[in-house]
C-alpha positions as YAML, in Angstrom:
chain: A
units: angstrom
residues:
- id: 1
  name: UNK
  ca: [0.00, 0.00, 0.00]
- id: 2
  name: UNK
  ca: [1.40, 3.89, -1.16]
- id: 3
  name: UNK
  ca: [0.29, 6.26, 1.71]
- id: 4
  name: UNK
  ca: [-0.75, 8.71, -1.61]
- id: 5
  name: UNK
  ca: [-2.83, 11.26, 0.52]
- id: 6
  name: UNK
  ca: [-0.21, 11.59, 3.00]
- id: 7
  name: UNK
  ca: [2.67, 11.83, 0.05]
- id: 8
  name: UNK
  ca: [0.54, 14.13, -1.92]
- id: 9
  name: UNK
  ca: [-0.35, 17.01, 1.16]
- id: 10
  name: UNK
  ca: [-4.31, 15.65, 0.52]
- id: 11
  name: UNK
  ca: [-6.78, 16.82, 3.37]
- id: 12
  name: UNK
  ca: [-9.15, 13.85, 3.68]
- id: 13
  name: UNK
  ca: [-11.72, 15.79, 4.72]
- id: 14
  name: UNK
  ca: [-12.99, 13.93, 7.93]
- id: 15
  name: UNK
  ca: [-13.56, 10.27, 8.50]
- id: 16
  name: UNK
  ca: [-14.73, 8.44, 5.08]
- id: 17
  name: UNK
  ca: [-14.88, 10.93, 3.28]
- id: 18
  name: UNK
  ca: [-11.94, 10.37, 0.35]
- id: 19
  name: UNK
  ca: [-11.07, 13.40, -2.06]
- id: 20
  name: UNK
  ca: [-9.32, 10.82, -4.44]
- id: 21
  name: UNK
  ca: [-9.29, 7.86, -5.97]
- id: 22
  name: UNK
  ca: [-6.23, 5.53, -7.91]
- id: 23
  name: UNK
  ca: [-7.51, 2.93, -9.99]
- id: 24
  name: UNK
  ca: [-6.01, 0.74, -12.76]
- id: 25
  name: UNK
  ca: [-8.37, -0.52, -15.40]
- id: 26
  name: UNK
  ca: [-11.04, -0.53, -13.13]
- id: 27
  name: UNK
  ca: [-14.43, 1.23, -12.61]
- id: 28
  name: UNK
  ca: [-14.63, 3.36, -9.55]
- id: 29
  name: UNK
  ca: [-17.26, 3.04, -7.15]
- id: 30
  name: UNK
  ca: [-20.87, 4.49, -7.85]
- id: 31
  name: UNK
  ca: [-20.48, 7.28, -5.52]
- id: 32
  name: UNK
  ca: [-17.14, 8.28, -7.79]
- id: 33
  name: UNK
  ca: [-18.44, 8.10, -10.92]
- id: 34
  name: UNK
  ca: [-19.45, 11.78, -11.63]
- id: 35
  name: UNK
  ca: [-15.76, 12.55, -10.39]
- id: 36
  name: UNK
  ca: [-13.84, 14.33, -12.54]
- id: 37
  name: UNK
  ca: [-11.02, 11.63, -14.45]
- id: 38
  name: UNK
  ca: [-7.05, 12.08, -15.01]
- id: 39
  name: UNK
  ca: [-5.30, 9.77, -16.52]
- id: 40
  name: UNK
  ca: [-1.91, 9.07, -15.68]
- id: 41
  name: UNK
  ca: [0.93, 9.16, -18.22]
- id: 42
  name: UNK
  ca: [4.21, 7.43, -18.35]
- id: 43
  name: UNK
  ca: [3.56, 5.10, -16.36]
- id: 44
  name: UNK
  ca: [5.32, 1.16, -15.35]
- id: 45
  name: UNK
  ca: [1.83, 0.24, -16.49]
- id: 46
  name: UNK
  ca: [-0.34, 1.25, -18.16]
- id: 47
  name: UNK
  ca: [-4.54, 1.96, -17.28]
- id: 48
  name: UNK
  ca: [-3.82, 4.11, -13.95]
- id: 49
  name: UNK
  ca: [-6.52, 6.69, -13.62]
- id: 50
  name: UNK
  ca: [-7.24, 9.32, -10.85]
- id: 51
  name: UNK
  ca: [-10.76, 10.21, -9.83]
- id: 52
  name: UNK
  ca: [-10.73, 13.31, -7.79]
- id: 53
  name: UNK
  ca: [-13.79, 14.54, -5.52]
- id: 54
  name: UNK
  ca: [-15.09, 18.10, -7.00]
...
């Protein structure tokens, strides 16, 4: 597991409440799905995506 909120300088926002979300070729979650999407170039692999809470 990558501690990416704590690497990044992400608030959390409170208890469950997630302002971002790493997938790899994967659907996110229906409460993510109107997120906003970045992909992620360059890569090891390729298919990472970032969802980010608006």
């Amino acid at each position: 597991m990558i501690p990416l909120a704590y690497a990044t300088g992400c608030d959390p926002g409170g208890p469950l409440r997630p302002t971002a979300l790493v997938l790899r070729d994967a659907a996110p979650p229906h409460w993510a799905r109107d997120w906003p999407r970045h992909t992620v170039p360059g890569t090891y692999a390729p298919g990472w995506v970032v969802h980010v809470r608006p």
